[in-house]
Structures are given as structure tokens and as C-alpha cells.
C-alpha positions as CSV (number, residue, x, y, z in Angstrom):
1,X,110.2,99.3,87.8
2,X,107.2,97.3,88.5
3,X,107.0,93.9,86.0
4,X,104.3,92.1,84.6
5,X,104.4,89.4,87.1
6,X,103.2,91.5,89.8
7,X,100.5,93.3,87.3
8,X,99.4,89.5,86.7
9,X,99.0,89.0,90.4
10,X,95.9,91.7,90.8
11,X,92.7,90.2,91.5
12,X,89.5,91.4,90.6
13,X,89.4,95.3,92.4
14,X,92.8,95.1,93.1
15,X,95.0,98.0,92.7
16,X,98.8,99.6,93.3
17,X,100.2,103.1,92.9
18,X,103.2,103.3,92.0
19,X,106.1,106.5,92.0
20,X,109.1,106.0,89.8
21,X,108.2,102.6,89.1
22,X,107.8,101.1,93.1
23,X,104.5,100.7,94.7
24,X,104.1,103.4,97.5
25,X,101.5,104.6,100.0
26,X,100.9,107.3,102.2
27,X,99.4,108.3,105.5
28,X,97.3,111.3,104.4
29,X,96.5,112.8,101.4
30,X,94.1,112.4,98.3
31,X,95.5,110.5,94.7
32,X,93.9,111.6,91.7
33,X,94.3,111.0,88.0
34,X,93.7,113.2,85.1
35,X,94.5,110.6,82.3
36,X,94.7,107.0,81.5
37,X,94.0,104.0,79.0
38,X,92.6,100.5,79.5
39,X,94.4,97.5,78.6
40,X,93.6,93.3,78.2
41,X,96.7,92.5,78.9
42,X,99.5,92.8,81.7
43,X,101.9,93.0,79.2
44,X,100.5,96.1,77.6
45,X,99.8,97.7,81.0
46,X,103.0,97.0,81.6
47,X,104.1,98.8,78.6
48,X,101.5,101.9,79.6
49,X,103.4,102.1,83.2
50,X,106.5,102.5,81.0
51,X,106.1,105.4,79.1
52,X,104.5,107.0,82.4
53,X,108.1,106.7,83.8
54,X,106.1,104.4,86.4
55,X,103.9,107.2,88.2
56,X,101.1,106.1,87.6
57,X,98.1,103.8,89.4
58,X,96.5,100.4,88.4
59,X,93.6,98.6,89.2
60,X,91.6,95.6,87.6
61,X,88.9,94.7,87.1
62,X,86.3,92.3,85.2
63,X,89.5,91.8,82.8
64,X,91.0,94.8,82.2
65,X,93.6,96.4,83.4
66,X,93.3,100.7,84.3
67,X,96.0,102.8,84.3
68,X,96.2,106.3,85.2
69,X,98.6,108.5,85.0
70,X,97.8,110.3,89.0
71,X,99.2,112.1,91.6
72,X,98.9,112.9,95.3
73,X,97.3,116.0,96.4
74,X,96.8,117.5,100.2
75,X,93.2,118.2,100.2
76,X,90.0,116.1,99.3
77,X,88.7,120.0,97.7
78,X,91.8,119.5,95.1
79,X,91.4,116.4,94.3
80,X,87.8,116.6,93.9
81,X,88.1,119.6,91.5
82,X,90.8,118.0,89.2
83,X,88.6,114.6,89.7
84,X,85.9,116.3,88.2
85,X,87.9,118.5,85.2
86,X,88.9,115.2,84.1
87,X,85.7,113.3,84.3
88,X,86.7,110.8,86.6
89,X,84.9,108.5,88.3
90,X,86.4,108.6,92.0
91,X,89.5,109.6,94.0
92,X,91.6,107.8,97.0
93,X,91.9,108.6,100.3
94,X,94.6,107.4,101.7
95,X,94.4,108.0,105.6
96,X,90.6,106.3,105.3
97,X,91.7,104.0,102.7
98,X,88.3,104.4,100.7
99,X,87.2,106.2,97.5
100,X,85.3,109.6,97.4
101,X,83.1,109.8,94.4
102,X,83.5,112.9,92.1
């Protein structure tokens, strides 16, 4: 499972997604997230990637940490659609590397 050293490490706009607890990428696909919380502190992120079992993703920025509960899906159409539903901002592609806004 990831620890609160490396959650420490993110920079501002920095981010990981994580599977069971390891940080992971793909070649193609879309990740989307249909809940989360913001936190102030690593350690409470940390606690957050916890009881998400560690599938989750994390970013930070201007001092606060995002986590998401998200998931990969095959096509942008998907993830836009659950993107949307659950009124988020954005989703990542990860053969382009770069967000698509919902």
C-alpha cells in the first residue's frame, strides 16, 4: 500500500492512481471517478486511500490533497457519461496523457 511519504512527495498538480494500493498506468483507456473527499493532510489522504482498499487516484493541489475513488474504462463516451453523472470536473486519458473536460 502506498504510504504517506510518497503522498508527501506530490507537488503542486501532481497526481498517482493507484490499484490495490501500487501506483499503475496504462496504455489506453479513460480513468474516471464517481466519488471522493478532500483532505489537508497526507496523513488523512492516506487514511482515505485506506478504506478505498487503495483503488483510488490522488492529486494536489494549492494544499489539498483529492482523492477519488476511480476506475479505468475503454472508451472516452463511458467515461464521459459517468464523468458527468457524478459531476466531475474532468477525466484522464491515458494513451494522450491529458484530461478531457466533462
Amino acid at each position: 500500500m502506498i504510504n504517506v511519504r510518497t503522498i508527501r512527495k506530490l507537488q503542486n498538480n501532481d497526481g498517482l492512481t493507484l490499484k490495490a494500493g501500487k501506483i499503475i498506468s496504462y496504455a489506453s483507456g479513460w480513468q474516471v471517478a464517481d466519488y471522493g473527499c478532500e483532505f489537508y493532510t497526507a496523513e488523512a489522504a492516506a487514511a482515505y486511500v485506506r478504506k478505498l482498499k487503495g483503488n483510488c487516484g490522488i492529486w494536489y493541489s494549492e494544499g489539498i490533497y483529492y482523492v477519488d475513488h476511480s476506475f479505468r474504462v475503454t472508451t472516452k463516451r463511458e467515461a464521459l457519461e459517468i464523468g458527468r453523472k457524478y459531476s466531475q470536473i474532468s477525466i484522464w486519458g491515458w494513451k494522450s496523457q491529458k484530461l478531457a473536460y466533462c
